[in-house]
N, C-alpha and C positions, 0 to 999 in steps of 0.2 A: 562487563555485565551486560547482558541482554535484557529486550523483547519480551464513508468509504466509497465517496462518488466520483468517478473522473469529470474534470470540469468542463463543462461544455466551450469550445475554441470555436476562433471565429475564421472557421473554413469555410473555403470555397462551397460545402452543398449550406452552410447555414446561410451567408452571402444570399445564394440562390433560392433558398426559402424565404428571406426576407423578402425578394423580389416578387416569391409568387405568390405571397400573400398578398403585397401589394395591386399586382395585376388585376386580380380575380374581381368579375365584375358579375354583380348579380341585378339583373332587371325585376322587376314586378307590375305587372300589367291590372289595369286595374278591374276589380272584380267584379265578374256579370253573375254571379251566384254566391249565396253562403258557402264557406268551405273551400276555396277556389285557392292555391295554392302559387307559391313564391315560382318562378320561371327562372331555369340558368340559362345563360345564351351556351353556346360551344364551346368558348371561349372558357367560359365560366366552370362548364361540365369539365372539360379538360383542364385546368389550372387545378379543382379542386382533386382532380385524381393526382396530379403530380403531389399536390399538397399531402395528402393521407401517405403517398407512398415518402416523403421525405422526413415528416414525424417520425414514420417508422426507423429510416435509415440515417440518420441523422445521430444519432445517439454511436452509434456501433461506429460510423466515423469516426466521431470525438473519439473515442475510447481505444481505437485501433491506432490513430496517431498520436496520442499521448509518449511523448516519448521518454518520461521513466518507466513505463507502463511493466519493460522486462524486468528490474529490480525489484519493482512492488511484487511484482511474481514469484522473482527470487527469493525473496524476503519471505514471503508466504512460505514456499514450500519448504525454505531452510527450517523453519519451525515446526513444520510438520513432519519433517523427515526427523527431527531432534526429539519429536513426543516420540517416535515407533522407537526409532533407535538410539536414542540417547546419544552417548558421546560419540559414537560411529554416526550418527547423522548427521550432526554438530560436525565434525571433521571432514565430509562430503564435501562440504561448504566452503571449505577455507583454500585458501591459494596457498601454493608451496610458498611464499615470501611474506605472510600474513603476521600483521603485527596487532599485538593485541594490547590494550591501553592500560598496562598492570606497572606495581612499580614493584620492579624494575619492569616495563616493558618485556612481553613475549615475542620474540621474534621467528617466523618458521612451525612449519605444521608438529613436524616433532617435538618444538617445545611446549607448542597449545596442548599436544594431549598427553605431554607428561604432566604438564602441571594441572592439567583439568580431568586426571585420570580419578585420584581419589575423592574429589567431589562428585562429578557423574557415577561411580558403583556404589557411593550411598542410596537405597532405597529409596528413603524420605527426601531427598533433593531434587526439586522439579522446578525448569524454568518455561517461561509461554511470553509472548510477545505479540505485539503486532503493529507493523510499520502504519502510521497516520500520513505518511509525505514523503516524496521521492523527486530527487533531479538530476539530471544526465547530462553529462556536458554535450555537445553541439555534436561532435564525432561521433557520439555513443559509447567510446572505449572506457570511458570511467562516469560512476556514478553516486549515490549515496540515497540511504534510507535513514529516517528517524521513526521514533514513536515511544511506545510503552512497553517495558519490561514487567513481570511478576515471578516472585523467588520464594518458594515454599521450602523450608527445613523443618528439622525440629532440636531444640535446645538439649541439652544435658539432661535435664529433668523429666523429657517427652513430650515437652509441651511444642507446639506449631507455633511458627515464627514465619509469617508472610512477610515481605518486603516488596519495595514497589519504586518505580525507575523509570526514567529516559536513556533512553541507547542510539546512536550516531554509527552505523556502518558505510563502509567506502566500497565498493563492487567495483572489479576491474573486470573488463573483457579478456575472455583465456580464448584462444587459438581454433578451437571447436566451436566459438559462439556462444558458449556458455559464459552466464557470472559467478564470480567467486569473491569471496570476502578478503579484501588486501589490509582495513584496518576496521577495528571493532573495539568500542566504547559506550561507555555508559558512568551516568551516577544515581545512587538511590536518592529517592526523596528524602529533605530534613525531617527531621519529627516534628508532630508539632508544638507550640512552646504549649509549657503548662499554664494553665489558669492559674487567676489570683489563689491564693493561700495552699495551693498543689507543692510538694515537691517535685524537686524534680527529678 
């Protein structure tokens, strides 16, 4: 069953902004008129230009060197290609060796989408997700996403039946650079218990 700020890391330009904040030295000379204004030495004028340009770039670092940064990607776009196209989206994603956490276990692309054929050309069957956390091992060849699932049907009677979950996928690196999904799991949330004198 299936399916937002990267953390700011203590790199080399943050390192270096701690320094230039430090540095930056501002004089004030004392004043011969009302109105008479704070003084930056060179020193000061310079440090504070480096300053504004590294707020700026400073972010975009962290964010570029995040390294689950590809699978939270992945993760994205595999549910977004699964709203346009459904179970042809959904199977984009998956690695020929993909195992899916069903009992009995699914093993292999062809078994993911015979067994997930009849549910996807139902109509009223809609899943959406979205990874909260991503980690990569040291290589980058394998990695994994988590987060929240949401599972809309509807019953016998036509009534909508929402359902709601945690999902654990594994991304391996395929040969092109691309990620593909090698295991996929999830569990729906318990109900919650009933109140005093409720049945249940």
């Amino acid at each position: 069953m299936h399916r937002p700020f990267a953390t700011l890391r203590v790199t080399p330009e943050v390192t270096y902004l701690n320094r230039t904040i430090a540095g930056l030295r501002v004089t004030r000379e004392k004043p011969k008129y009302w109105g008479s204004k704070t003084q930056f030495s060179s020193t000061g004028r310079e440090a504070m230009r480096k300053l504004v340009l590294l707020f700026l770039l400073v972010p975009a670092f962290a964010w570029a060197q995040a390294p689950e940064a590809p699978i939270m990607k992945a993760d994205r776009d595999f549910n977004a290609a699964t709203q346009q196209r459904r179970l042809d989206g959904w199977m984009e994603f998956m690695a020929d060796d993909v195992v899916s956490d069903r009992k009995p276990p699914l093993v292999g692309k062809e078994a993911m989408r015979a067994a997930m054929m009849k549910q996807w050309s139902n109509p009223d069957f809609h899943l959406a997700w979205e990874p909260t956390k991503g980690e990569m091992f040291p290589d980058g060849s394998m990695g994994y996403t988590t987060g929240r699932w949401t599972r809309t049907s509807k019953d016998d009677s036509g009534k909508t039946v929402e359902l709601h979950g945690n999902y654990l996928t594994v991304w391996k690196k395929q040969a092109d650079g691309s990620y593909k999904v090698a295991w996929d799991g999830g569990a729906v949330d318990p109900k919650p218990a009933p109140k005093t004198g409720e049945k249940k």
